[in-house]
Each structure stands twice: as C-alpha cells, then as structure tokens.
C-alpha positions as CSV (number, residue, x, y, z in Angstrom):
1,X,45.8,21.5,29.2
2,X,43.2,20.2,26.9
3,X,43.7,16.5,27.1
4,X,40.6,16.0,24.2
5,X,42.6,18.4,21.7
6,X,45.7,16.1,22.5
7,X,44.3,13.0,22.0
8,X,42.2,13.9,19.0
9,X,45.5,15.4,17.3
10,X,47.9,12.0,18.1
11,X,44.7,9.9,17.0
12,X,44.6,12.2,13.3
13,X,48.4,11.8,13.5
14,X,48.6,8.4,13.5
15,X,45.2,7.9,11.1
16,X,47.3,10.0,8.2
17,X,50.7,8.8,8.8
18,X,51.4,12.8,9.8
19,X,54.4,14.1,12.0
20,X,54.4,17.3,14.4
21,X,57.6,19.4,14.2
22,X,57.8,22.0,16.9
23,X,60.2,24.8,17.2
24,X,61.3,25.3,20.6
25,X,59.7,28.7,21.0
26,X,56.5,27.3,20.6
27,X,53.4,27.6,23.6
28,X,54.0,24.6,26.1
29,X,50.8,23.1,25.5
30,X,51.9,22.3,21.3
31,X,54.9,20.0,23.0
32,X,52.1,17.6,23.9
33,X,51.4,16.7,20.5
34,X,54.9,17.1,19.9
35,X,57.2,14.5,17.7
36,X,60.1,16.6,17.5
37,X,60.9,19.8,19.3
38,X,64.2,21.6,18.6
39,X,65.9,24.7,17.1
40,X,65.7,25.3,13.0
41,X,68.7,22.2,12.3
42,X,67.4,19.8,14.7
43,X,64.4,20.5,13.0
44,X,66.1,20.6,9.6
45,X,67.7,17.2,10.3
46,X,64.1,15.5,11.5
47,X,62.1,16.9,7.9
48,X,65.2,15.3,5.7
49,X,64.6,12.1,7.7
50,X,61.0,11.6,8.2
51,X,59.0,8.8,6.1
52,X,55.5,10.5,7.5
53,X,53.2,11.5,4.6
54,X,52.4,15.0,6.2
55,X,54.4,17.6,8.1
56,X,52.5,19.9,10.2
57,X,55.1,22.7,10.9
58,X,54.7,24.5,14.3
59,X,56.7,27.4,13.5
60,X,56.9,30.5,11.4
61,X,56.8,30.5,7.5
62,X,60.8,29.9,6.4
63,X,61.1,26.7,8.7
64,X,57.6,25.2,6.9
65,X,59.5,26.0,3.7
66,X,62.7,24.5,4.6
67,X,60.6,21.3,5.3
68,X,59.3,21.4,1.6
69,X,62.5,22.0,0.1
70,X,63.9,18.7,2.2
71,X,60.6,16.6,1.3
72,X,59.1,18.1,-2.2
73,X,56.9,15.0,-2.2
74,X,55.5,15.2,0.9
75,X,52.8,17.6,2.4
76,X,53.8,20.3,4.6
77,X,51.5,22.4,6.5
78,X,51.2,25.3,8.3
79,X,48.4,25.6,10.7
80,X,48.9,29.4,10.9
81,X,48.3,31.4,7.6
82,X,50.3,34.4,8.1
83,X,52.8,33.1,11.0
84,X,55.8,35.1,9.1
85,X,59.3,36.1,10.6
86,X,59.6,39.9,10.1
87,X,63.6,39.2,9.6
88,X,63.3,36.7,6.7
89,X,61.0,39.2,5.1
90,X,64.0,41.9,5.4
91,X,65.9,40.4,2.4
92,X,64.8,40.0,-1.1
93,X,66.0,38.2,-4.2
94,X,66.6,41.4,-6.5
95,X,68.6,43.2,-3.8
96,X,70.7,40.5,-2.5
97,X,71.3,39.5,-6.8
98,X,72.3,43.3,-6.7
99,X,74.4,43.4,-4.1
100,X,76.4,40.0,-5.4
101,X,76.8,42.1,-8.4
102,X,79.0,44.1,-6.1
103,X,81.0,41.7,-4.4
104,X,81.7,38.8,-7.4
105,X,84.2,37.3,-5.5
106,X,81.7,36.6,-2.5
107,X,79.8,33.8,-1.3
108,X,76.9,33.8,0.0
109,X,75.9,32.6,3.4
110,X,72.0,32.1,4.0
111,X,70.7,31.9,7.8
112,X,67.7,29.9,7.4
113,X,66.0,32.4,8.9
114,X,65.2,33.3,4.8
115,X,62.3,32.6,2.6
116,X,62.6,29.8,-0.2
117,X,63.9,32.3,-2.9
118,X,66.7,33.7,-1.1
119,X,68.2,30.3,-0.3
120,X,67.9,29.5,-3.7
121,X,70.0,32.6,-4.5
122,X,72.9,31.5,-2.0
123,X,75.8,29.0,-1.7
124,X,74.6,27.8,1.2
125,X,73.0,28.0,4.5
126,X,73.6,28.1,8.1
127,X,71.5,28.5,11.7
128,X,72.8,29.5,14.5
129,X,74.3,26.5,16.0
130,X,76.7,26.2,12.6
131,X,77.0,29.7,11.4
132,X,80.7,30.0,12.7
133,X,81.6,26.6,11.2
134,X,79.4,27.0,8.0
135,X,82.0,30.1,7.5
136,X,85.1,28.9,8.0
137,X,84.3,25.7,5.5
138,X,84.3,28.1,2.7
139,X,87.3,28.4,0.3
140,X,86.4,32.3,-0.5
141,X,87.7,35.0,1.9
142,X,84.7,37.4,1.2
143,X,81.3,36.4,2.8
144,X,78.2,38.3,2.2
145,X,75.8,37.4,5.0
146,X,72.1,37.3,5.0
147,X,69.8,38.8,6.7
148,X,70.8,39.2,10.6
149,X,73.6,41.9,11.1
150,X,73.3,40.7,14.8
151,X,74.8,36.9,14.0
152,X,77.1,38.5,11.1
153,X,78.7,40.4,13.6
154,X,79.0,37.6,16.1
155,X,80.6,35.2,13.6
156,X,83.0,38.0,12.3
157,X,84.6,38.0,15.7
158,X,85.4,34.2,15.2
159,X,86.8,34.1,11.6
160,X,89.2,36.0,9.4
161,X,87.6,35.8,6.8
162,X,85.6,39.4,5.9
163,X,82.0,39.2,6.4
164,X,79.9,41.7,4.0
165,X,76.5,41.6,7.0
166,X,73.0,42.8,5.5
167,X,70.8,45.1,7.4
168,X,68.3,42.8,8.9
169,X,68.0,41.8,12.3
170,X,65.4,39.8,15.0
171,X,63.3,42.1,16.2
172,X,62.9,40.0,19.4
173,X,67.0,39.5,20.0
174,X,67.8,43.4,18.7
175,X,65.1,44.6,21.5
176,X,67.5,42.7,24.3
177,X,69.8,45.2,26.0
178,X,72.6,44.9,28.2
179,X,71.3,46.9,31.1
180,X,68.2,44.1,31.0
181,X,70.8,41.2,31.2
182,X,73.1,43.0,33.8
183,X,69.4,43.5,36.3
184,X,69.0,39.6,35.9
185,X,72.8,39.0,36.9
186,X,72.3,41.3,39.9
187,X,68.7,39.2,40.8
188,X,70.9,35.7,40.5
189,X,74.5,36.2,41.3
190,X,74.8,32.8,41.4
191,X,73.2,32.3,37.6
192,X,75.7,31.1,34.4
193,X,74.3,33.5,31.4
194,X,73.2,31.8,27.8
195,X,73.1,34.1,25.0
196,X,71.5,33.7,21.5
197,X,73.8,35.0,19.5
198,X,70.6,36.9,17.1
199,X,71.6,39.1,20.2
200,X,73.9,42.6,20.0
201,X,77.3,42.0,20.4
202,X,77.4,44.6,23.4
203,X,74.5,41.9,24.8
204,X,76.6,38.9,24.0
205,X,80.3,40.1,26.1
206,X,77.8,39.4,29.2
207,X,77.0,36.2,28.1
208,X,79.1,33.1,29.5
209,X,78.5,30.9,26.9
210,X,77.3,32.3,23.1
211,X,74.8,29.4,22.2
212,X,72.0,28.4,20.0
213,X,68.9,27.3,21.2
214,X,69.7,23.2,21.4
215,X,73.4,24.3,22.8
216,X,71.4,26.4,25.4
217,X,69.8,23.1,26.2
218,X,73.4,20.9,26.2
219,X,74.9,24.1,28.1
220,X,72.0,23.7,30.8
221,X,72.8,20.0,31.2
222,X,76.4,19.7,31.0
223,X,77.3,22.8,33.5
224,X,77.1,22.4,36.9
225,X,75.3,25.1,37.6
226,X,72.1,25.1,39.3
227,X,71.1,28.5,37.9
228,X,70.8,29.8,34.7
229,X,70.0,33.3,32.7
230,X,68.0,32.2,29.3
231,X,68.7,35.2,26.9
232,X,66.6,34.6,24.2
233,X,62.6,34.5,23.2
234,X,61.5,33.5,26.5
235,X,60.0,30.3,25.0
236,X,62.9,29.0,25.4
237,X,62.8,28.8,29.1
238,X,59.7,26.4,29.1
239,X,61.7,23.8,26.6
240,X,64.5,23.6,29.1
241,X,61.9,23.2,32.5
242,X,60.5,20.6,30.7
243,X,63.6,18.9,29.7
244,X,65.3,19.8,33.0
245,X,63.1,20.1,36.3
246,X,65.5,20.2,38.5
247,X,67.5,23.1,37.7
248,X,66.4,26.9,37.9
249,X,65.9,29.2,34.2
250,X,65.2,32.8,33.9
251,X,63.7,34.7,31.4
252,X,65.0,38.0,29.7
253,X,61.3,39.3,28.5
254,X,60.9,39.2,25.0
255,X,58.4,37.4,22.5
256,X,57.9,36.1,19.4
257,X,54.6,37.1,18.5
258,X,54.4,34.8,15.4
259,X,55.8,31.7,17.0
260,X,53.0,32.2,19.0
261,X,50.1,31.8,17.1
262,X,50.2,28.3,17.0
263,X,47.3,26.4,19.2
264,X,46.0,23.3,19.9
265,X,42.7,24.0,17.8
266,X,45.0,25.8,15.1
267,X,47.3,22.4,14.6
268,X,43.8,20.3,15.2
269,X,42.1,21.6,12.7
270,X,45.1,21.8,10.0
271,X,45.2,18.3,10.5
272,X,41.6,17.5,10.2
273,X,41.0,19.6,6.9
274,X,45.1,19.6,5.5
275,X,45.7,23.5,5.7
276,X,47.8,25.3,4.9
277,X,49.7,24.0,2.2
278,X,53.2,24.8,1.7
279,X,53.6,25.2,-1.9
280,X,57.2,26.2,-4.0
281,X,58.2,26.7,-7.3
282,X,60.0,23.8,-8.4
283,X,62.9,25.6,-9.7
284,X,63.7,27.3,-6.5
285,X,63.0,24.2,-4.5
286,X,65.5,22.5,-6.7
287,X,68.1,25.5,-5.6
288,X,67.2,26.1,-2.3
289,X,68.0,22.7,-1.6
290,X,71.6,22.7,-2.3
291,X,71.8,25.3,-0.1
292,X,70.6,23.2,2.4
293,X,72.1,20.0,1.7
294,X,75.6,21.8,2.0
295,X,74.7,23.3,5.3
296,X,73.4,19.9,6.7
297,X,77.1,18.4,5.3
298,X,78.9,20.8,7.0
299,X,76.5,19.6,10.2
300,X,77.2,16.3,10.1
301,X,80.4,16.7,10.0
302,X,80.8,18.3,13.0
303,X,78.0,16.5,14.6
C-alpha cells in the first residue's frame, strides 16, 4: 500500500473541499482514500447529500453521471477516461423510444446501470437493492425493463405485474454458472450462498439469499453463519473482509475489468489537475433527474 499516494490524495481532498465515492468493486487500495464506499444507491444517496465542491467518482461511467444529474452544480470526475459498463452501453435512446412506441401503456423502469439519456427517457429508476419494490410502486401493470434481462427476470418472479425485459445483460454476472456455484457449495458445505441477482435465474435457485451488494454486506453480518459464498464480481469479497474480519468469504471468479481501472495515481492525479469532467446536457440532466428522484422516494421509504 502506498501510504505517500494516500496521504497526498486526503491532503488534495481536504485542500479542494473534494469527496471520494467508491463503488464497492473497486481495488482494495482506493478504500484508503475512501469517503463513501457502497453499491450504486448507497452511493446515489451520498452524491444527493454531499456539500463537497468536487466528486471524484471511483467507478464506471453511468454512476459518475448519476452523481452529475444529483449535483449539476458541482464538479464530478472520473479519473478513468473510458471506465464504461458494456451493459449500459446495450441500450440506446432511439430504440428504447421505439420500443415504448409498442407498448403505450408501459412504464418504464431504468436500472441505473444506464447512461444519462436513457434515464431521461424513463419513469423512473431502480438498482438492485430496490428493483422489486421500485416495480410494485407503480400504478401501470405493463413494465418495460432496461437493460439487464438477468434482473428483469428475477423481479418478474416477485410481481404480477408483466415485465416487457430488454436484451442486455452483465457480462460479468451472465458468465456465472450453476455448475461454478454448486463446486464452491461442495468446497464449503458449511457456507450460506449470496447471489447478485444481475445473475441467471438458474444461478440464483442456488442462492440462499437473492441480495444486492450492501444486502450482501447486511446478509454477512446479520446471519450466523461463519461462512459465506460471495456470488458476484469478486470485488465484492474484499469490501466484506474489510468490514468483517472475523468471518470467512469466497469468491465465485469473475471481474469487472472497468471497475478496475481505477488507481491510486489515476484518482491522484484527477484530483491534482480536475480530470475528467463529467459534463451533461442540461435538458437531459433535468429528466434524468426525475427518474432518479422517484427512485430515491421509493428508497426512502422503505429505508
């Protein structure tokens, strides 16, 4: 660990009145210079409430975005150019506009995993700790879901409601298979299972609880269990050693290249020179963020 890098970011973070917002799949070393570390609402939640002048976003492109729609006034960076989630990119504004054209009577639900513009064309949005209760909030009993078939599938076994899913998918969750899952129940017999549910349904029966990253984390505390099978981007295993040493976490081997090219020098030296700008058209910023602010309502009031 490179205690100069550290100290030199927290001094530059406290010298521009900046905050650190780290997605939990992150490298271990970027929870050092850490403020807040948490899944896309958690980190949602800590952008519409932060009175820092700069956000330096440690994760891929749509969660840097979602910052900037929450805080238009403020500065949001990126210290990776290029850090983009293949899944938001699955989706575009003219086909989901033609595909509404279809369904008139449908809302349309907007995992945040989406890039500014397709917020702005949605009702609202939802991650994967709220998806199920984002759904059953809405009035309309047609849902068009964007962009992971994987969680549109998962929610559609918890509502009645019909759920119109798009073709787009993680590519880290969709490369998860049972037969990986069922070799690390047969290593630790004695291991509870927590499943993303980005993951294939025929993945997620072999889970014993269905969770989102920060429910992984409240899973891991509350159960007795000393053991515990982490199926997600294997990120996700560090966050809960760090916030639980005294319990056991296995990975299921699978990466998120992009989350991963975030550093230390990468973060230092977007603070030191203010790169790289997250910049949005106002009119879909104004949009977007009634997509959001309905999705955080719907959080808070389940919260």
């Amino acid at each position: 660990m490179n205690l100069s890098l550290i100290n030199k970011i927290n001094k530059l973070k406290k010298e521009k009145n900046a905050v650190i917002l780290v997605h939990n799949y992150q490298r271990p070393e970027i929870y050092k210079v850490a403020d807040f570390i948490g899944d896309s609402i958690e980190l949602c939640r800590a952008a519409a409430k932060t009175d820092a002048d700069i956000i330096v976003f440690c994760g891929v492109d749509f969660m840097a975005e979602s910052a900037k729609i929450l805080n238009p006034e403020k500065k949001v960076l990126i210290p990776v150019r290029g850090a983009e989630c293949p899944m938001a990119e699955m989706v575009k504004k003219r086909d989901l506009l033609d595909l509404k054209k279809h369904y008139p009577n449908a809302t349309v639900v907007s995992y945040v995993n989406t890039r500014a513009e397709t917020k702005a064309e949605s009702d609202i949005c939802c991650t994967s700790a709220n998806a199920v209760e984002v759904v059953n909030s809405l009035p309309q009993k047609e849902i068009i879901f964007v962009p992971d078939e994987n969680l549109a599938n998962y929610v559609q076994t918890k509502t009645d409601k019909k759920i119109i899913p798009w073709k787009g998918f993680c590519y880290v969750h969709a490369k998860i298979t049972p037969g990986q899952v069922k070799e690390a129940k047969r290593l630790h017999l004695d291991a509870k299972v927590l499943v993303h549910p980005e993951c294939r349904l025929d993945v997620i029966e072999l889970g014993d609880y269905v969770c989102s990253t920060s429910q992984m984390l409240y899973r891991a505390r509350e159960d007795p269990a000393r053991k515990f099978i982490i199926v997600t981007e294997q990120g996700m295993v560090e966050r809960l050693k760090l916030e639980i040493p005294d319990k056991k976490f296995y990975a299921i081997v699978a990466t998120c290249v992009q989350m991963k090219k975030n550093s230390l020098p990468l973060v230092l030296k977007s603070l030191q020179k203010e790169i790289y700008p997250v910049n949005l058209d106002e009119e879909i910023v104004r949009k977007a963020r009634i997509a959001l602010d309905k999705m955080l309502k719907v959080f808070y009031k389940h919260d």
